[in-house]
HTML snippet that shows the backbone in 3Dmol.js (N, CA, C, O; Angstrom):
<script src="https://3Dmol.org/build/3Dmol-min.js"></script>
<div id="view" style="width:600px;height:400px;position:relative"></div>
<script>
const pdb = `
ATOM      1  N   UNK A   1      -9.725  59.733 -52.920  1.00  0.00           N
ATOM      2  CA  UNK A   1     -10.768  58.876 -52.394  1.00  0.00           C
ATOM      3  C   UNK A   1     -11.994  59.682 -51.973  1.00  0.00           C
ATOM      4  O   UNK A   1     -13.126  59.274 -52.235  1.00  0.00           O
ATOM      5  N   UNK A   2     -11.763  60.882 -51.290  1.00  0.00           N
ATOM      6  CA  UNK A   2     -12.670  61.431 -50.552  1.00  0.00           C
ATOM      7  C   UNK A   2     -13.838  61.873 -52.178  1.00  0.00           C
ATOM      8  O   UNK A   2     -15.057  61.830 -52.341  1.00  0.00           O
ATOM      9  N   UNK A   3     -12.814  62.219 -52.985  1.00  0.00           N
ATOM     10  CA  UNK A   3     -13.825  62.616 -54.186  1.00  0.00           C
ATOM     11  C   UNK A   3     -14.448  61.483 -55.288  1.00  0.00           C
ATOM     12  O   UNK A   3     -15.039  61.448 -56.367  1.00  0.00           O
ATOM     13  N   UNK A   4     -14.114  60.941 -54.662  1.00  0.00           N
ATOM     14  CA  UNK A   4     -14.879  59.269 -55.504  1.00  0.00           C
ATOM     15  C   UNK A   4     -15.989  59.421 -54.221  1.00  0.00           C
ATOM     16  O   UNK A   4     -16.913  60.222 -54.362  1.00  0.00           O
ATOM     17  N   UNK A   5     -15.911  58.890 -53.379  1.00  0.00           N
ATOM     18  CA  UNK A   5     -16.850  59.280 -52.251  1.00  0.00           C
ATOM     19  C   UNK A   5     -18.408  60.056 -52.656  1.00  0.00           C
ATOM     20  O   UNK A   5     -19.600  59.756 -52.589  1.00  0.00           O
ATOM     21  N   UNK A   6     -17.505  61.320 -53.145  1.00  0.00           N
ATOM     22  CA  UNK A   6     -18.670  62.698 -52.916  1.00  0.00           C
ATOM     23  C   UNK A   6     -19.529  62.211 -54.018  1.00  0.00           C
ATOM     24  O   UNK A   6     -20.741  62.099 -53.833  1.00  0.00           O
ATOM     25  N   UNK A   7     -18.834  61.833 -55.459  1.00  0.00           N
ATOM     26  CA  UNK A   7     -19.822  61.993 -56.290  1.00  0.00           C
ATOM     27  C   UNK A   7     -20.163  60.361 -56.470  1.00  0.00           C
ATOM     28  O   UNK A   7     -20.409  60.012 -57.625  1.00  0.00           O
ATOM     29  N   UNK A   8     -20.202  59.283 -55.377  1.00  0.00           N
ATOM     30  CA  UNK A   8     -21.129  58.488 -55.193  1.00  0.00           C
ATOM     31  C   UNK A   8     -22.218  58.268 -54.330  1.00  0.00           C
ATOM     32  O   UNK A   8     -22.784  57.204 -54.077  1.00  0.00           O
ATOM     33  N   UNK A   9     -22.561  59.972 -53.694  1.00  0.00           N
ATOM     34  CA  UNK A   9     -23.519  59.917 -52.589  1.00  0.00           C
ATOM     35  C   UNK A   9     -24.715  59.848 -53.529  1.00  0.00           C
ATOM     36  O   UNK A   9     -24.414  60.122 -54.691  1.00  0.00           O
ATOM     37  N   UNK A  10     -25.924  59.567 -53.332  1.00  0.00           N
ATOM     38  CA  UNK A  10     -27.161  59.603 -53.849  1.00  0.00           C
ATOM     39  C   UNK A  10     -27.879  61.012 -53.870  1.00  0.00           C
ATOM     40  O   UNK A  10     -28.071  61.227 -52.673  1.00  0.00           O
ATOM     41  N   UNK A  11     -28.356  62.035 -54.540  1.00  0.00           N
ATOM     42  CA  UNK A  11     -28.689  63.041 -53.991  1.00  0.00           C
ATOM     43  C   UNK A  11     -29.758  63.176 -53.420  1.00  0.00           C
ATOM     44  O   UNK A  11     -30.165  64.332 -53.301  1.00  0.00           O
ATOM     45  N   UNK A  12     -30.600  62.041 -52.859  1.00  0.00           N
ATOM     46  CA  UNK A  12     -31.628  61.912 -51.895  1.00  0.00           C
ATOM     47  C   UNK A  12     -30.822  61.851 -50.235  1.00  0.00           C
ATOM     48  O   UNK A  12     -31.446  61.940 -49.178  1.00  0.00           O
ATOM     49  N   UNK A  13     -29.789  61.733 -50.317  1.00  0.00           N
ATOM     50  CA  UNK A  13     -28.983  61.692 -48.766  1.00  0.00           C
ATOM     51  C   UNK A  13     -27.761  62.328 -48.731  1.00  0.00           C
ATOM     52  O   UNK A  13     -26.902  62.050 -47.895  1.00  0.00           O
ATOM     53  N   UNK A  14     -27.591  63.417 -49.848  1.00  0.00           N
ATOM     54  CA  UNK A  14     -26.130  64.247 -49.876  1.00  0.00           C
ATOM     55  C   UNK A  14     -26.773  64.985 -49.011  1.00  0.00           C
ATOM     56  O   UNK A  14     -27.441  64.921 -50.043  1.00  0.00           O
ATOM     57  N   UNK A  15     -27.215  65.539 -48.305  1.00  0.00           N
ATOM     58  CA  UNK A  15     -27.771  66.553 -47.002  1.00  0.00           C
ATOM     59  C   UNK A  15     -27.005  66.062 -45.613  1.00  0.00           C
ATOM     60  O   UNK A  15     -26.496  66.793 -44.764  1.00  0.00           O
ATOM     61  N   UNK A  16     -27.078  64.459 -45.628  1.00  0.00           N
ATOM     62  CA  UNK A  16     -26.954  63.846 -44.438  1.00  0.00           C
ATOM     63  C   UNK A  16     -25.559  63.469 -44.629  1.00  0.00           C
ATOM     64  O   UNK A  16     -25.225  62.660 -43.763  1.00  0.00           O
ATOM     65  N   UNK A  17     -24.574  63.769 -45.485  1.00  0.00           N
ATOM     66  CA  UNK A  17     -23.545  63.589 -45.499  1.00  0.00           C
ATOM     67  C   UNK A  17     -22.540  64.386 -45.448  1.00  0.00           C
ATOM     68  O   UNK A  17     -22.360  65.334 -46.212  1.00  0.00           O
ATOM     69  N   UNK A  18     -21.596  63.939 -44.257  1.00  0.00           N
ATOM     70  CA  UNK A  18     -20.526  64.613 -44.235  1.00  0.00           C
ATOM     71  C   UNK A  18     -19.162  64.147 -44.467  1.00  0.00           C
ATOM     72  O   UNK A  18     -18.841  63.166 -43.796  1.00  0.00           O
ATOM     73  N   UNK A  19     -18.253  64.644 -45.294  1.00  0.00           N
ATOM     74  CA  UNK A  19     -17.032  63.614 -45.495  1.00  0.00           C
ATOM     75  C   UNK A  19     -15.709  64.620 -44.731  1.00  0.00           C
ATOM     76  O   UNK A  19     -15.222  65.654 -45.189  1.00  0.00           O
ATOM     77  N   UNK A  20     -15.330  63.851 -43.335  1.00  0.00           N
ATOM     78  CA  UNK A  20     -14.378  64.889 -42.538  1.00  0.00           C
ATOM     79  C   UNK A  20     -13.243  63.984 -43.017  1.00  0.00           C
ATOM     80  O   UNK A  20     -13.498  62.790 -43.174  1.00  0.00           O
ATOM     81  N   UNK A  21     -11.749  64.543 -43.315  1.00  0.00           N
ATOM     82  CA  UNK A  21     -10.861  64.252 -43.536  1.00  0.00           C
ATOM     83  C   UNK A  21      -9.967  64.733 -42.792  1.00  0.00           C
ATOM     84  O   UNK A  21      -9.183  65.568 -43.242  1.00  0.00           O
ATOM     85  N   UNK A  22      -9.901  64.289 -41.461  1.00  0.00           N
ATOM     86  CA  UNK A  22      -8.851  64.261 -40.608  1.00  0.00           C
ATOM     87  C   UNK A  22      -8.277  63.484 -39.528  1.00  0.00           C
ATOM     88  O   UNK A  22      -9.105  62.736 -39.008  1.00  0.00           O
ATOM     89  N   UNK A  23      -6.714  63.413 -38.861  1.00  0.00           N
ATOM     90  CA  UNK A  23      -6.973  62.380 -38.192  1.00  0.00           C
ATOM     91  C   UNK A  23      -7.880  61.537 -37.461  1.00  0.00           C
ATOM     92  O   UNK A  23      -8.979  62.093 -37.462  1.00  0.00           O
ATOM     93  N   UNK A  24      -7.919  60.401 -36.811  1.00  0.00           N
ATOM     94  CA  UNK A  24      -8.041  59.581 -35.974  1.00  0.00           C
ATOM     95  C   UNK A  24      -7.981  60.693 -34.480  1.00  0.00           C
ATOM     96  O   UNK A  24      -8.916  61.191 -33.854  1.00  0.00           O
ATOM     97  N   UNK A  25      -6.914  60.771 -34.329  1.00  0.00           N
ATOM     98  CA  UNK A  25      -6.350  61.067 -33.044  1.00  0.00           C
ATOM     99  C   UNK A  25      -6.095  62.665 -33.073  1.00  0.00           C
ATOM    100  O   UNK A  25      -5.389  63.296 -32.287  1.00  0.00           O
ATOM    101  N   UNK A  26      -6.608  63.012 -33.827  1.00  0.00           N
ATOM    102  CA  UNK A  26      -6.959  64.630 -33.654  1.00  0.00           C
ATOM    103  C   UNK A  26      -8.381  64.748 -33.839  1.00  0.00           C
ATOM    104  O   UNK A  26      -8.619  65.879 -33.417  1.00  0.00           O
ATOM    105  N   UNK A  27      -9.170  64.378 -34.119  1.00  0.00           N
ATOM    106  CA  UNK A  27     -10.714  64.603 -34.179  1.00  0.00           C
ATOM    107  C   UNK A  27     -11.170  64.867 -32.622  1.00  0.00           C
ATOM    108  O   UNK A  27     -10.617  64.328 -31.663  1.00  0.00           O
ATOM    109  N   UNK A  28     -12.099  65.644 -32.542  1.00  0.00           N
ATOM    110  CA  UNK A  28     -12.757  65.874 -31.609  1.00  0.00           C
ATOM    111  C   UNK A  28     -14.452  65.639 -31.622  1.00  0.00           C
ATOM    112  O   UNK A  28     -15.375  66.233 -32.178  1.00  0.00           O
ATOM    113  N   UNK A  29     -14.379  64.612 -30.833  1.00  0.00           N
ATOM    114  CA  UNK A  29     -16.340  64.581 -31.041  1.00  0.00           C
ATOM    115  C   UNK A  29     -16.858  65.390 -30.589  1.00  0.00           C
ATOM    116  O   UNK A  29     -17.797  65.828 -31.252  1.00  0.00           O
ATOM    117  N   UNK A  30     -16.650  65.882 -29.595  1.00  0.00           N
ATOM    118  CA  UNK A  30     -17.153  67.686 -29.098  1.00  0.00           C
ATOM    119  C   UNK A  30     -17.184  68.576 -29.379  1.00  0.00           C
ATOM    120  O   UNK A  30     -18.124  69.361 -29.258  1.00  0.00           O
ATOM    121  N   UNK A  31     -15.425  68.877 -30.186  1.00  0.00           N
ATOM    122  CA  UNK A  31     -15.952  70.581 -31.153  1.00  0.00           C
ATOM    123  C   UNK A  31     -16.782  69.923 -32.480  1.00  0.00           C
ATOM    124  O   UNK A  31     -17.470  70.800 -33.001  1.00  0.00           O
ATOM    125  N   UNK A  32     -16.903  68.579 -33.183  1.00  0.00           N
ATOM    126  CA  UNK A  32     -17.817  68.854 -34.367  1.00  0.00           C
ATOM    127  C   UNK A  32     -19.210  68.253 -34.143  1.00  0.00           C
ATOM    128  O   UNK A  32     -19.850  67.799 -35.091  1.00  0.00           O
ATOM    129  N   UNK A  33     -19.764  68.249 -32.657  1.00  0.00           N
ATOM    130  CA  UNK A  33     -21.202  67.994 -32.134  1.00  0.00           C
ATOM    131  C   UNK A  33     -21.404  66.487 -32.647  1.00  0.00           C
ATOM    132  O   UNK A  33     -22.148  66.166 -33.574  1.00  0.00           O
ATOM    133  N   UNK A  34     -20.472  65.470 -31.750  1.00  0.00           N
ATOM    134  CA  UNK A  34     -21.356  64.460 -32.766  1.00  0.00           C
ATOM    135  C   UNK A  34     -21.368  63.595 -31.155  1.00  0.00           C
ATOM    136  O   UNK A  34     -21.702  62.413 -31.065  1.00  0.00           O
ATOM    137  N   UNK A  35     -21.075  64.172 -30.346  1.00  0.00           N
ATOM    138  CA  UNK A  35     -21.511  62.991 -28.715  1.00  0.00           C
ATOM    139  C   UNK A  35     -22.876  62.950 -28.654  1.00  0.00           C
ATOM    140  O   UNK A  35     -23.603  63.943 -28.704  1.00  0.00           O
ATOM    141  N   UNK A  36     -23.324  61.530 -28.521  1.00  0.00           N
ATOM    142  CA  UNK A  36     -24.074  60.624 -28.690  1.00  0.00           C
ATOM    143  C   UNK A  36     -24.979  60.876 -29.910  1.00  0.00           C
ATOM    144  O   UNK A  36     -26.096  60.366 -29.827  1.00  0.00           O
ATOM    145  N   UNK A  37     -24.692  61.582 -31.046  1.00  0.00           N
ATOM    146  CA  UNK A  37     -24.930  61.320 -32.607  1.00  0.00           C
ATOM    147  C   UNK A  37     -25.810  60.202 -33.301  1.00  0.00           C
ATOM    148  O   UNK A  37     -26.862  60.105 -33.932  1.00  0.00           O
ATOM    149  N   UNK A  38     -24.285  59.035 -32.594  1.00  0.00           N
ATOM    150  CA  UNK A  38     -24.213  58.027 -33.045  1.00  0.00           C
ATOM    151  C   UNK A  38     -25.219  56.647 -33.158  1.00  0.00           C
ATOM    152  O   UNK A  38     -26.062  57.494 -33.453  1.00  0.00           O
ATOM    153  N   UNK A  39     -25.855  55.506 -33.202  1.00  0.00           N
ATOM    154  CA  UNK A  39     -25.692  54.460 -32.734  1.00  0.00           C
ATOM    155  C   UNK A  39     -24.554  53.144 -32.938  1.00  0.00           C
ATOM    156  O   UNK A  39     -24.375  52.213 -32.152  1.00  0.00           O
ATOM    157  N   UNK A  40     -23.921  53.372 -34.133  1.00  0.00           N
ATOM    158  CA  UNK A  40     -23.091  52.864 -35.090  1.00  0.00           C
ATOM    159  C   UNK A  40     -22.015  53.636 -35.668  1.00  0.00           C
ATOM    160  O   UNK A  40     -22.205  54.610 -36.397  1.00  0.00           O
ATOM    161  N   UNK A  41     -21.033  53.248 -35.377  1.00  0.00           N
ATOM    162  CA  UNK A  41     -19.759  54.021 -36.427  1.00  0.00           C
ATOM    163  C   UNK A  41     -18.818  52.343 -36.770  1.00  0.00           C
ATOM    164  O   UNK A  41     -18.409  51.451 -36.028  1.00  0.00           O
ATOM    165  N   UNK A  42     -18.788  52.576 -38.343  1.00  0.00           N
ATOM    166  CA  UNK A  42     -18.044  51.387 -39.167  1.00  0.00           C
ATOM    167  C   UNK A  42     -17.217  52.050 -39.644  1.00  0.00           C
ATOM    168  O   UNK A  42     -17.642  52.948 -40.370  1.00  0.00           O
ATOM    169  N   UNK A  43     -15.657  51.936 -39.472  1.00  0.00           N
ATOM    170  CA  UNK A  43     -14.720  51.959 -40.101  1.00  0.00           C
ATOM    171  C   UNK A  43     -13.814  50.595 -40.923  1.00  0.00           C
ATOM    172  O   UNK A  43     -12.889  49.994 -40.377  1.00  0.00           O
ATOM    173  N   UNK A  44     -14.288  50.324 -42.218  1.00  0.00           N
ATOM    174  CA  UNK A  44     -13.316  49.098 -42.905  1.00  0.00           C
ATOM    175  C   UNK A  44     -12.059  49.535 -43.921  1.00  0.00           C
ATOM    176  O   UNK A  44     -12.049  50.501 -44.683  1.00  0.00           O
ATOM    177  N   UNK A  45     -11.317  48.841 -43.774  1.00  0.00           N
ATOM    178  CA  UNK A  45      -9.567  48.954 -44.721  1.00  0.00           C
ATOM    179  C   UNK A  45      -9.504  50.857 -44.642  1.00  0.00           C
ATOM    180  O   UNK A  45      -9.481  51.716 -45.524  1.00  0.00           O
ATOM    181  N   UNK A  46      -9.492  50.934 -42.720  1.00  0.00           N
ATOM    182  CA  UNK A  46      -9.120  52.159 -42.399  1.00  0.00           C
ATOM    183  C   UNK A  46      -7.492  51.996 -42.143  1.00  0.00           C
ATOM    184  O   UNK A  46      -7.091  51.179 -41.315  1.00  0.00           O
ATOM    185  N   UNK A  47      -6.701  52.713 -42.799  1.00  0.00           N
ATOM    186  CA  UNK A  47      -5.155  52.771 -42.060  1.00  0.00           C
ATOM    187  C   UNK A  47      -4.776  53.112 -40.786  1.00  0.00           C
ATOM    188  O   UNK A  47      -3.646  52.877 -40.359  1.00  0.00           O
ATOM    189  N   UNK A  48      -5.908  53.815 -39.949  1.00  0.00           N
ATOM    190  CA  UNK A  48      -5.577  54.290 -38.421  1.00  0.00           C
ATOM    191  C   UNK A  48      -6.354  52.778 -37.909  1.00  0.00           C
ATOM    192  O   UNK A  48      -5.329  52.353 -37.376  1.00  0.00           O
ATOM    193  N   UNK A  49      -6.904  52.167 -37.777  1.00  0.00           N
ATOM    194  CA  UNK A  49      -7.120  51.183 -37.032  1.00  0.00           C
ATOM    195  C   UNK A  49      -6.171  49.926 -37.388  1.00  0.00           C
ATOM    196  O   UNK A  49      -6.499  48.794 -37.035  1.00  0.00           O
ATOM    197  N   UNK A  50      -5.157  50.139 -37.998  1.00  0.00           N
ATOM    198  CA  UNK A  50      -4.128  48.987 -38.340  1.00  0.00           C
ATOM    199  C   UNK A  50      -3.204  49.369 -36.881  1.00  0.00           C
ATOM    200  O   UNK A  50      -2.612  48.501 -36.239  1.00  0.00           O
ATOM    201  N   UNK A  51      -3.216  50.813 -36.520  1.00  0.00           N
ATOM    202  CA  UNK A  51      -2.097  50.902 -35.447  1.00  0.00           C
ATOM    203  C   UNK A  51      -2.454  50.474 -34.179  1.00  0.00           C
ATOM    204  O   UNK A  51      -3.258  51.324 -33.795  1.00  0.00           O
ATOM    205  N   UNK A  52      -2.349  49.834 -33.506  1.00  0.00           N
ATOM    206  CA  UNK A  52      -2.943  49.493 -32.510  1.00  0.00           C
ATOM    207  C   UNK A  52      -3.040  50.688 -31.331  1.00  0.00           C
ATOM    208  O   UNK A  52      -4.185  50.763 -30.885  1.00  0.00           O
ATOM    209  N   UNK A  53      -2.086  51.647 -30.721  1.00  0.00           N
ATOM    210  CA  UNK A  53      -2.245  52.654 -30.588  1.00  0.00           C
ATOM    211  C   UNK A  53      -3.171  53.643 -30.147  1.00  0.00           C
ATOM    212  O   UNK A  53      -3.448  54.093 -29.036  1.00  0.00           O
ATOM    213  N   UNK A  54      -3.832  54.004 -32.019  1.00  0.00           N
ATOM    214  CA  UNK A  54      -4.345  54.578 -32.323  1.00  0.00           C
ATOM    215  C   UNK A  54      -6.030  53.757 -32.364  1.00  0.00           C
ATOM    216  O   UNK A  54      -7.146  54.278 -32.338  1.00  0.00           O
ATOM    217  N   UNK A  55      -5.665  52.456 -32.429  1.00  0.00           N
ATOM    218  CA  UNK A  55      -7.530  51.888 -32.074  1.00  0.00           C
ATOM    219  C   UNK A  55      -7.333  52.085 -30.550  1.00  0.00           C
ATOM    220  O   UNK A  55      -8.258  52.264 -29.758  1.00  0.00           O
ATOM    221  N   UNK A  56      -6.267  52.041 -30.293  1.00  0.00           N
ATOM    222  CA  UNK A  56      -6.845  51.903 -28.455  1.00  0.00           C
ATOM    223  C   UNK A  56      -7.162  53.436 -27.830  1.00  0.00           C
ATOM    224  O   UNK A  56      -7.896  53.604 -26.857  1.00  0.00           O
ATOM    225  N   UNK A  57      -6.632  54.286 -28.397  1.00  0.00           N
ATOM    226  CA  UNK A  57      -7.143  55.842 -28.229  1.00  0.00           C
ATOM    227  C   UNK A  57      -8.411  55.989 -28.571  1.00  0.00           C
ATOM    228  O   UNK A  57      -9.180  56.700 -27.924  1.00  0.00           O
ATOM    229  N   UNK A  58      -8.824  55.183 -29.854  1.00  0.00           N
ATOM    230  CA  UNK A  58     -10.122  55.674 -30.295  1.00  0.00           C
ATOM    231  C   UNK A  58     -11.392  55.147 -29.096  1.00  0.00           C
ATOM    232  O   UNK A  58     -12.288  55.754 -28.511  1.00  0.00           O
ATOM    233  N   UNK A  59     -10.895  53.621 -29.103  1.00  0.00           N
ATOM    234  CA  UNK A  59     -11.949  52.889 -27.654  1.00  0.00           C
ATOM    235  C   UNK A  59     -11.891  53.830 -26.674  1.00  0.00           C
ATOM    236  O   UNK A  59     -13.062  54.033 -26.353  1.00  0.00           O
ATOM    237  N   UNK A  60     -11.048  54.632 -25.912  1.00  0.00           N
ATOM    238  CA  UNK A  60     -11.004  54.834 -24.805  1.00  0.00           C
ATOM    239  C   UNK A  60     -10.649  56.226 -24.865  1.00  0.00           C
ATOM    240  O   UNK A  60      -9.773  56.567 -24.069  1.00  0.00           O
ATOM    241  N   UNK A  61     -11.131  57.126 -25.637  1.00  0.00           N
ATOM    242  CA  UNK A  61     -10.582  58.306 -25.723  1.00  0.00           C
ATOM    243  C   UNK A  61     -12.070  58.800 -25.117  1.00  0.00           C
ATOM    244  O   UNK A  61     -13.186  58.403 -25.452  1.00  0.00           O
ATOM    245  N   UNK A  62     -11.604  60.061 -23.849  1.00  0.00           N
ATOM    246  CA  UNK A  62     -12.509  60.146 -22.883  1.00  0.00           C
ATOM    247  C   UNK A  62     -13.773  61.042 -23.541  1.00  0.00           C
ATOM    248  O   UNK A  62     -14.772  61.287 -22.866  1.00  0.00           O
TER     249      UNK A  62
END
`;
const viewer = $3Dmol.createViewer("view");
viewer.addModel(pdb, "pdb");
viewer.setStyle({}, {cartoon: {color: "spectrum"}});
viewer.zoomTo();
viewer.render();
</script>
């Protein structure tokens, strides 16, 4: 998947793209600089947000 991905980025915005492939619940927004990055993060027909768990770590992970 990740390589269907790569070679459907546009190469006007492959700069701004990063494709991380690792858990949910091992990611760190701090060691890869992305606290307050954001305004928006969309995850759809993700397998870690099926676990409930693991969405409730993601909401509330400090």
């Amino acid at each position: 998947m990740a390589a269907l991905m790569e070679e459907s980025i546009k190469p006007s915005i492959k700069g701004n793209v990063k494709i991380v492939q690792e858990p949910f619940e091992e990611l760190s927004i701090e060691a890869n600089g992305w606290k307050s990055k954001f305004d928006l993060v969309f995850a759809s027909m993700c397998p870690a947000i099926s676990v409930t768990s693991v969405y409730m770590a993601i909401l509330f992970k400090p």
